[in-house]
PLY file of the C-alpha trace (Angstrom):
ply
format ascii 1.0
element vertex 127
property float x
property float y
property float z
element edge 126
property int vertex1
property int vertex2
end_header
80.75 2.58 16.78
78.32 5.04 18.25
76.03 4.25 20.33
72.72 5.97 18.45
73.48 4.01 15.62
72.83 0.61 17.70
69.11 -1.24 17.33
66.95 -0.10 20.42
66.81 -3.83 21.63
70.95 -3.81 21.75
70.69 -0.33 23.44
68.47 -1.81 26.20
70.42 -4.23 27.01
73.66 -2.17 27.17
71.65 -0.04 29.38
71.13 -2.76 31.57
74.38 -4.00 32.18
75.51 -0.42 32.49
72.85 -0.27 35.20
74.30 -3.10 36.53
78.04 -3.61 36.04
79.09 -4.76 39.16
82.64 -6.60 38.17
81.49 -10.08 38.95
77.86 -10.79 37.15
78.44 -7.92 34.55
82.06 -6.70 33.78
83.78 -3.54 32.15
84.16 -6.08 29.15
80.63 -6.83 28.75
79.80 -3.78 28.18
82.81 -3.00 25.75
81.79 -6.37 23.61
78.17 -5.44 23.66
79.12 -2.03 22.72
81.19 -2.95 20.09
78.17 -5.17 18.21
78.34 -5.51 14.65
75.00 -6.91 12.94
76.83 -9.63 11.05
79.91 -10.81 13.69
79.92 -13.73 14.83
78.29 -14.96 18.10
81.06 -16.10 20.72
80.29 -14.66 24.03
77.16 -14.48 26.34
76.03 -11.01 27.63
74.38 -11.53 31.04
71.21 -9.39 31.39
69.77 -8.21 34.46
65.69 -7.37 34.50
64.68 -4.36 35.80
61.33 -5.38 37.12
59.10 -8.05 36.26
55.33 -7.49 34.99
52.46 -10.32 35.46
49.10 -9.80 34.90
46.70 -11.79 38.04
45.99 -14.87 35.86
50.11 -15.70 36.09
50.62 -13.82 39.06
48.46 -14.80 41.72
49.22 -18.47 41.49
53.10 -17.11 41.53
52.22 -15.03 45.05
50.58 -18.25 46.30
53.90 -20.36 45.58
56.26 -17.49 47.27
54.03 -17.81 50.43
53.98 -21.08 50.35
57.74 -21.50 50.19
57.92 -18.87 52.78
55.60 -21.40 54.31
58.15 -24.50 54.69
61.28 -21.98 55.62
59.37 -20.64 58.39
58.90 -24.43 59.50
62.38 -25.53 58.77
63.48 -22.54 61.50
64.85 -20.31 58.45
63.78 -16.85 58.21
61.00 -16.86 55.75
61.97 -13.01 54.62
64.79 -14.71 52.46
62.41 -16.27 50.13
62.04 -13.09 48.34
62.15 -12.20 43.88
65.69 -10.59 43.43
64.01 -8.41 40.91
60.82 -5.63 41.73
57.60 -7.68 40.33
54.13 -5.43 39.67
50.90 -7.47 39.61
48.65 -6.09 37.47
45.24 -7.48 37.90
43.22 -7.08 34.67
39.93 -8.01 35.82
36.90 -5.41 35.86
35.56 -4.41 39.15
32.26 -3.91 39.82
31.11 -1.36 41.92
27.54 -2.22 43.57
27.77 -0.08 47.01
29.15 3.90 47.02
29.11 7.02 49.10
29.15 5.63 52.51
32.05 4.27 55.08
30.87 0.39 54.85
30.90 0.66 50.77
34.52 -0.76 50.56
33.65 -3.65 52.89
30.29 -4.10 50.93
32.11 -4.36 47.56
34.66 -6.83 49.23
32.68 -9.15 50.37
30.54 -9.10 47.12
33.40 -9.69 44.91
34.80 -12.22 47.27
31.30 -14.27 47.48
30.49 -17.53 45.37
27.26 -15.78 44.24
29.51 -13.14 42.78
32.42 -15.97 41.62
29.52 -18.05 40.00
27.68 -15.13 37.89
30.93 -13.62 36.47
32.48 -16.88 34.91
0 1
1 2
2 3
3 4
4 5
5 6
6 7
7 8
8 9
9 10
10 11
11 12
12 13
13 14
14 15
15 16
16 17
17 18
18 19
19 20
20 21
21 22
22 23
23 24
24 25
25 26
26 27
27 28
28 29
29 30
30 31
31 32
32 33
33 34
34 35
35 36
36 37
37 38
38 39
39 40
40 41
41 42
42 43
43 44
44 45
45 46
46 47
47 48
48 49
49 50
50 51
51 52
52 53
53 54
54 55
55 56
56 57
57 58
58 59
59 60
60 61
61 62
62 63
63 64
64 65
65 66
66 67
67 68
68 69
69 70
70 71
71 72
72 73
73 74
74 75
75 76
76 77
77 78
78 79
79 80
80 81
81 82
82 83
83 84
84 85
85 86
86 87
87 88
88 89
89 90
90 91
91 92
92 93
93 94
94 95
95 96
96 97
97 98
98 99
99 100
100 101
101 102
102 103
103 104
104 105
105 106
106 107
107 108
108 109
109 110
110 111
111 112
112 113
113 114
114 115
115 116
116 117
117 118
118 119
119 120
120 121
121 122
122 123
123 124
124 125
125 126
């Protein structure tokens, strides 16, 4: 079968374990069944798929930062090295939030802004 005649969504995931064909996780053969698809075969073998990078916006992502650091946290404490506890994936945050700019043009303006968006007067007037 050629490849340009596969759906998109089949594509990117033979692209994937392409990417990623390491022998063990993703074989030779994966790729050769997943090549091989056919729209109305039946369903027999899994295809393991690899993410390229994960995307969370800040209202999943922060509370998913505060949960690495605090696992981080308890390896430090248990005498493990807390660089371990790491995604095995790249993750972007993407924080979605508009940001108000109430000081400009001079060196303190950043520091200004900061601790205005980071007060409760700030917190309280925006929810």
């Amino acid at each position: 079968m050629k490849i340009s005649r596969l759906p998109v969504s089949i594509r990117l995931v033979l692209e994937s374990l392409l990417r990623n064909c390491d022998g063990k996780k993703v074989t030779e053969e994966h790729v050769k069944q997943l090549a091989n698809w056919k729209p109305n075969a039946a369903r027999t073998d899994e295809i393991p798929f690899v993410l390229a990078r994960i995307v969370l916006q800040d209202f999943t992502g922060v509370p998913l930062l505060a949960d690495l650091a605090a696992m981080r946290n308890v390896a430090h404490k248990m005498g493990k090295n807390p660089k371990t506890i790491e995604p095995l994936v790249p993750v972007d945050l993407v924080v979605d939030h508009s940001v108000q700019i109430d000081h400009y043009g001079t060196k303190t303006s950043l520091d200004q802004n900061m601790k205005l968006e980071f007060s409760a007067t700030r917190s309280a007037t925006s929810s």
